[in-house]
N, C-alpha and C positions, 0 to 999 in steps of 0.2 A: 504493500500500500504506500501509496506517496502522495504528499500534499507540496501544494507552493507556496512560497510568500512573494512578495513583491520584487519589483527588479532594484537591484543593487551593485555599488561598485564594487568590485573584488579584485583585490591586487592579485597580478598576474601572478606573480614567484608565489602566490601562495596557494596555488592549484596542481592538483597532482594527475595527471592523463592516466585514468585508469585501464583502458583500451586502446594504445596509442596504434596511429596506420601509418603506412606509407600514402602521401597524396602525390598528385599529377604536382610536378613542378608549374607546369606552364599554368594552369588553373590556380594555383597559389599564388603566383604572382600577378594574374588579373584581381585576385580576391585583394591584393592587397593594394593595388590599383584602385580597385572599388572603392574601397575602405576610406585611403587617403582623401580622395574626393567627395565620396556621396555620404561617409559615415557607415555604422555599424545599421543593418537593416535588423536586422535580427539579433536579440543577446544567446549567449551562450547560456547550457542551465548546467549549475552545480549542486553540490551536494558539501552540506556541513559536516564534519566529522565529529558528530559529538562534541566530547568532553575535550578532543584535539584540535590544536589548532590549525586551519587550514582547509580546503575544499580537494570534494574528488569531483573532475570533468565526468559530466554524462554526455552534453550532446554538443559540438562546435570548435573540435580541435584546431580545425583551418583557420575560425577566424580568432583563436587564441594566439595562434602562432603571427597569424599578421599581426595583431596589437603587440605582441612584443615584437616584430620584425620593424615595427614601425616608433618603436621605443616606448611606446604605453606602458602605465604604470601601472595603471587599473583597466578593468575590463565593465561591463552592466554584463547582468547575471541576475536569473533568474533561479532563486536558491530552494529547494527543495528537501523535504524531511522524506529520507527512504533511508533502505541498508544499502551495504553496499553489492550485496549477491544482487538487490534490483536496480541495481543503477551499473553494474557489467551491464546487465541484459539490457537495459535499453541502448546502451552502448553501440552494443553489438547487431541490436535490432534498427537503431539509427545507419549506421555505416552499410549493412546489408539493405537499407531501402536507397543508397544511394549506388549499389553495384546493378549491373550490365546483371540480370536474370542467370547468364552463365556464365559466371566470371571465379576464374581461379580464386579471389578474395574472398567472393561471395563463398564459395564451398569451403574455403578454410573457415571461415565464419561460423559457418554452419556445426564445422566439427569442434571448435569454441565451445558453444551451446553444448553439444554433446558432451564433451569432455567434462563440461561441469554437471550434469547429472541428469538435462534435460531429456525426455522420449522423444522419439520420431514427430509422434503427433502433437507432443507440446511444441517443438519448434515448427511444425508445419503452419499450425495457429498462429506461432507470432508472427510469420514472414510469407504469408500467403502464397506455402508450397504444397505439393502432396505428398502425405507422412510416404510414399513409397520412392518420391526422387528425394526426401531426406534419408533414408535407409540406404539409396543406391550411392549417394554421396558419403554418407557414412562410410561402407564398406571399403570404397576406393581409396578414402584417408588411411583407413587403418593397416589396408594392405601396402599404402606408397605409393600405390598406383598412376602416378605423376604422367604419366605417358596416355594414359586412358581417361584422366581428367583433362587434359589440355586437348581430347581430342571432343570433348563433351564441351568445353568453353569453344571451340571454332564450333560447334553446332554442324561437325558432321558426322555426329554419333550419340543417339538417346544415352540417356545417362541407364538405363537397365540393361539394356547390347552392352557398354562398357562394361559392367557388374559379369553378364555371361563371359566375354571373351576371361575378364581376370580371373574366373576362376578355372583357366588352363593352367596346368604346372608350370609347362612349359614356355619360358619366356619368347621362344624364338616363333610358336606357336601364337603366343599372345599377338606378336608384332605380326606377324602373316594373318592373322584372324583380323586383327583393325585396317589392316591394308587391302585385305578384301572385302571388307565391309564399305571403307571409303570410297571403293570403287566402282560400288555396287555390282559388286559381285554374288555375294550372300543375301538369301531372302529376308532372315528374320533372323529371330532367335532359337524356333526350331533347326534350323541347319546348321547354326553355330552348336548347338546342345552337342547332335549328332558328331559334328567333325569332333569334339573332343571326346565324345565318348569312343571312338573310331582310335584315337591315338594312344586314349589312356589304354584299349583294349590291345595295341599293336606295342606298348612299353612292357607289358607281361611278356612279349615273345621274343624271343632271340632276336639282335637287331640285325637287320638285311646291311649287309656291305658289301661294296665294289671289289674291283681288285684290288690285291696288296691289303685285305680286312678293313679295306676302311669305309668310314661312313658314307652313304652315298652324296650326302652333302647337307646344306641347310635347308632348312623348309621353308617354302616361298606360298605367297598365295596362290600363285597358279596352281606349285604342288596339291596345295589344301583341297581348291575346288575340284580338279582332275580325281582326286581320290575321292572327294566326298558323291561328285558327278558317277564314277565308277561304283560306290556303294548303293547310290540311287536305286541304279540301276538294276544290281543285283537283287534288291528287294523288291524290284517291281516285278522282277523272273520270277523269283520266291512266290509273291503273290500270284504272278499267274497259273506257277504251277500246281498250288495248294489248291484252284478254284476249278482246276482242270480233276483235279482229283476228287474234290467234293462232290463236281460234275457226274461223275463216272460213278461214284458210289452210291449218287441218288436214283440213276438208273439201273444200278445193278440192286438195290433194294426195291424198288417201283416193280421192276421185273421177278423178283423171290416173291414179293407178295402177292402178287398177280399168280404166282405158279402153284404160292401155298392153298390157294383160294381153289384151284383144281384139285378135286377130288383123286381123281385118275394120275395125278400127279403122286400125290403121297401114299396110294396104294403104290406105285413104283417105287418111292423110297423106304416103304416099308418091306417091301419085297428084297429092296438091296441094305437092307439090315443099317438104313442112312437113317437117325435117332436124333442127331445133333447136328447145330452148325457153330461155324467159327462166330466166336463171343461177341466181337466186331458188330457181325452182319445181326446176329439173333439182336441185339441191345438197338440194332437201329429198325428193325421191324418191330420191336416192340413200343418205341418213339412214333412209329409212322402210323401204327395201330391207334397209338394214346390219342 
């Protein structure tokens, strides 16, 4: 909970940047431009320390830094009674409404929040995200995933395809998985699933090498696709063969019951001392009967 009192001068030195950023140089020095000429449009807001003396910044570090870049001694400041666990967060909830939607800051930001104890869906509330691109943002910080967040900051790759590919072991796979992805090459995330389930299943086996035992080489996206293209494949053989067999067993059951159904029939296999059939065929004439 926090309340406010009125705007006030607060000497600069006596402010402490609880969430300090990096800013655009060139925008800093338009801010201080502004500043010199138009005045402060807006105060900064701090927070009293209690029983200490001094303020901790919540919202306006750019234009903190201009008044003292511009030799101020005091700042206006709008002072507020909170803790300090809520005055991080607004902090941190200020500087995220001022990033680019997908911007490296913004996701380190984000894992800020986390780090301090927030859930997915509490931060998705403060910063009007969805708790599943905080969870996929999450997971990328924790793994380091630096390669697959900057590929989600240029916005040529959802932030949940970046969570699939990272969880490839292999890094040389990660980098062919996002390279085929940017090329579009790869449909979804169904085909990404596959390719890796495809490599994890081919690291249990002996590894294929060229001549001289060695490895046939690094894995490239083409390799990726070609193989995953060739497994495609192979399962749609699979399928048609299964359907070809289903095929065939619905007519050779169609046809047993149509013969059990003759009389003159089963006095013949009663005659050839024929009592039983294979478990198979009897279990689906008794299905086709039900």
């Amino acid at each position: 909970m926090t309340t406010a009192s009125e705007i006030q001068m607060v000497p600069v030195d006596a402010i402490t940047v609880l969430n300090p950023r990096a800013g655009n140089r060139r925008v800093f020095h338009e801010l201080i431009t502004s500043i010199a000429h138009l005045g402060l449009k807006k105060p900064i807001t701090v927070r009293r320390r209690g029983t200490e003396r001094g303020y901790d910044l919540v919202c306006g570090q750019g234009r903190l830094e201009a008044f003292i870049a511009l030799g101020q001694s005091e700042i206006p400041a709008i002072v507020i009674e909170a803790s300090q666990e809520d005055c991080y967060v607004m902090s941190l909830v200020e500087n995220l409404a001022r990033r680019h939607p997908g911007s490296l800051e913004l996701m380190r930001e984000i894992g800020a929040l986390k780090d301090r104890g927030y859930t997915n869906t509490e931060i998705a509330a403060k910063i009007d995200f969805t708790a599943d691109y905080i969870a996929a943002i999450c997971y990328l910080l924790d793994h380091g995933e630096e390669r697959l967040l900057a590929a989600v900051e240029r916005g040529v790759m959802p932030a949940n395809i970046a969570v699939e590919i990272a969880r490839a072991a292999d890094g040389d796979i990660q980098q062919a998985l996002a390279e085929a992805y940017e090329n579009k090459l790869l449909p979804g995330i169904l085909a990404i699933r596959r390719i890796i389930l495809q490599r994890n299943q081919r690291r249990k086996s002996p590894p294929r090498t060229g001549r001289g035992g060695q490895n046939t080489g690094k894995i490239t996206a083409a390799a990726l696709i070609r193989s995953y293209e060739t497994e495609a494949q192979r399962q749609k053989l699979l399928v048609k063969k299964a359907d070809l067999a289903q095929t065939r067993l619905t007519f050779i059951v169609n046809a047993l019951r149509r013969l059990y159904a003759d009389e003159e029939f089963l006095t013949l296999l009663r005659a050839e001392a024929i009592h039983t059939l294979p478990r198979p065929l009897a279990e689906q004439l008794e299905l086709s009967e039900a």
